[in-house]
Every structure is written in structure tokens, then in C-alpha cells.
C-alpha positions in Angstrom: 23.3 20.5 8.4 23.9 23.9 6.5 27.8 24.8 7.4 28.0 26.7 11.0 24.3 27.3 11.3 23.0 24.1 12.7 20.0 23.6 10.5 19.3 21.0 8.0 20.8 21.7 5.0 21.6 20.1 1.3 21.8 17.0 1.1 20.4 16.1 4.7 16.8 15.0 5.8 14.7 17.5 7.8 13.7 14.5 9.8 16.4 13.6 11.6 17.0 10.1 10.4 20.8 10.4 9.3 19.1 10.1 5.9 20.7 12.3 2.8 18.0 13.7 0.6 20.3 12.5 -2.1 20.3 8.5 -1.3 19.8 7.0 -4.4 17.1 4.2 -4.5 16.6 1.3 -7.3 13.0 1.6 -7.9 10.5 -0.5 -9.9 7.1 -0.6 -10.9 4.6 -3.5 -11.9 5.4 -3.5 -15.5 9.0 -4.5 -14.8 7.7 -7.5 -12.0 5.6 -8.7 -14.7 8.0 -8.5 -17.2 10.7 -10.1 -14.7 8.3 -13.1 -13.8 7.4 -13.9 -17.7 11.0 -14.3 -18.4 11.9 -15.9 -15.0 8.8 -18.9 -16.0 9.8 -18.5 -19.4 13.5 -19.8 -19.3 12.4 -22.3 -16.5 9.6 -23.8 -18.8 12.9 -24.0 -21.6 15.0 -25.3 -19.5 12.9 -28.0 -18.1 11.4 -29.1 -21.4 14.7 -28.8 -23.1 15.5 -32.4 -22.6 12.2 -33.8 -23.6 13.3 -34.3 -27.7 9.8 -34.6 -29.5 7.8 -34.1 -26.3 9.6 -30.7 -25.2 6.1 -28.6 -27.1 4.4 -30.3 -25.0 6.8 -30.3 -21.9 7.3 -26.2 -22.2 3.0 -25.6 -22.3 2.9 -28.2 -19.2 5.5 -26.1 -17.4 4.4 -23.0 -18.7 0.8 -23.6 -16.9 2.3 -25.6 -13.2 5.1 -23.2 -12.8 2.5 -20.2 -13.3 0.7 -21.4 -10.6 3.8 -22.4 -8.2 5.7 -19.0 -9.4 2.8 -17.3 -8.2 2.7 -18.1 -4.6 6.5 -18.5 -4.4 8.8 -17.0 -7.4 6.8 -13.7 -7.5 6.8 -13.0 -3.8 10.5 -13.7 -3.1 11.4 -11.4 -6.1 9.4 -8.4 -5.1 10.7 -9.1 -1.5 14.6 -8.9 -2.9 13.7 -6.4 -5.5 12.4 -4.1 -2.1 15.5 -5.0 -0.1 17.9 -4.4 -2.8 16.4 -0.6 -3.3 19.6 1.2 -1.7 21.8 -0.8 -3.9 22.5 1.7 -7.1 24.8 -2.0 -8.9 22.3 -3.9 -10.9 25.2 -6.7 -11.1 24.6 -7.1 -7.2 20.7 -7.3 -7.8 21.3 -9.7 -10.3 24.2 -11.8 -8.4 21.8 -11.9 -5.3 18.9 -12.9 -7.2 20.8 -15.5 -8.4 22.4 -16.8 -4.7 18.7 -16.1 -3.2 16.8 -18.2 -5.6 19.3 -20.7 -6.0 19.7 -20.9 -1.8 15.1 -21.1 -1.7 15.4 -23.6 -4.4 18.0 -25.6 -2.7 15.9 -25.5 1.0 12.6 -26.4 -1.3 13.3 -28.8 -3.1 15.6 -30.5 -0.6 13.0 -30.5 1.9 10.5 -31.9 -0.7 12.7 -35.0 -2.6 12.5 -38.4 -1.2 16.6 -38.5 -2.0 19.0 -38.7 0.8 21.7 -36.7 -0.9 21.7 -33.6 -0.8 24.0 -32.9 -4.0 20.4 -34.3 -6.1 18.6 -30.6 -5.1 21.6 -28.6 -6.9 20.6 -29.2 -10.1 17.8 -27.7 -10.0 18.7 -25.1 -7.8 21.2 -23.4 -9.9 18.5 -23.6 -12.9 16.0 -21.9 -10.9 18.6 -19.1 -9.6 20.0 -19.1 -13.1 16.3 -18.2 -14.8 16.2 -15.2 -11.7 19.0 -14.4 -12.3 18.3 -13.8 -16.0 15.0 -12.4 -15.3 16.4 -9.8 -13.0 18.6 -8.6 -15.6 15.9 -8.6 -17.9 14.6 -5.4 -16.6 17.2 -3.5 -16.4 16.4 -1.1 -18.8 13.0 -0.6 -16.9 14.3 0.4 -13.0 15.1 4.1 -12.2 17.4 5.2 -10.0 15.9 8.0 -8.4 16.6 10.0 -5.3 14.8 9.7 -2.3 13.9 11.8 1.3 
């Protein structure tokens, strides 16, 4: 509200919603979720083929085309989902910190729900690698979100 006249003013939405027409918002557009998921597969491709000595070639193309598929219906989805939640957050270190506890926390469900092991310290592995390689995707595109300013 402008000072002693009771209308909406700088700074304040016209619609009423508490809202300041100032509220900075983290936005991104297609280029930077594609870019995002290439890195994301990439490193997870690396890191899963990493320990494969002569086979890894053959390892990182394997897990290039399977996590394409898998990061498609799962990966891509709960990115653009946190990317969208994590709009009002200006601190790319938090998008990038939660990326990494949000993956890591999916993985760890997943992959605990899915193993035939009975301890549950065998899902953390792979867990951390898969919030690591968000993790490094979000920060990826860094460069490529605007903060703009929002009604």
C-alpha cells in the first residue's frame, strides 16, 4: 500500500495476495532441463562404468542408453518438480544442496524398495552417487537460470 492513501502501491500486488511485485523467482527454461539431465545421465553413466577397467566403453554406452530411459520417467520429472518448488529461493547453493538430499532420499526409497538385501546400509551407495550426479547437474546450469521478478 502507497504511504497514508490505502491503495496498492510499489512493491505490493494489486491482487491482494500479500505478494510483493518485487519477489524474486529462480526461473528456467527447457534448454537448461535438457542440459541439467545430459550432465545428470552423463556423470551417472561415468560413475557406474568407472569400475568396469577394459569393459567401462562398453559399461558407460550400456548406461548411457538404460538410464535414458529410467531418467526419463523418473530423474527428469523429480528435477523439473524441485526446480518449480525451489523458484522463490534466489541461493543456487540451496537448489543445489536440495537437489542433492532429494535425489539422494528418492534413490535411497527406490532402490531400497527394489534390492533383494536386508540391510538397508547396501542402498546408500548408490544413493549418494545418484544425488551426487544431481547435485552436479543442478549446478551445471547455473549460468542458464534468471532471477527475475515476478507479480
Amino acid at each position: 500500500m502507497s504511504a497514508g492513501d490505502g491503495t496498492p502501491g510499489d512493491g505490493e500486488a494489486a491482487g491482494g495476495d500479500g505478494r510483493r511485485r518485487d519477489d524474486p523467482r529462480v526461473t528456467f527454461g527447457p534448454g537448461a532441463v535438457a542440459v541439467a539431465f545430459l550432465v545428470g545421465l552423463t556423470a551417472l553413466a561415468l560413475a557406474f562404468a568407472s569400475s568396469w577397467g577394459a569393459e567401462a566403453p562398453r559399461v558407460f554406452l550400456l548406461a548411457l542408453w538404460y538410464g535414458l530411459g529410467v531418467g526419463l520417467v523418473t530423474g527428469l520429472p523429480v528435477g523439473i518438480v524441485l526446480g518449480l518448488l525451489l523458484r522463490p529461493l534466489r541461493s543456487q547453493w540451496v537448489h543445489v544442496a536440495v537437489f542433492f538430499a532429494g535425489f539422494t532420499l528418492v534413490a535411497f526409497l527406490v532402490t531400497t524398495l527394489l534390492s533383494p538385501s536386508t540391510l538397508l546400509g547396501d542402498s546408500l551407495p548408490t544413493a549418494l552417487i545418484i544425488g551426487g550426479a544431481a547435485a552436479l547437474a543442478r549446478a551445471s546450469i547455473w549460468k542458464l537460470v534468471r532471477h527475475e521478478h515476478h507479480p
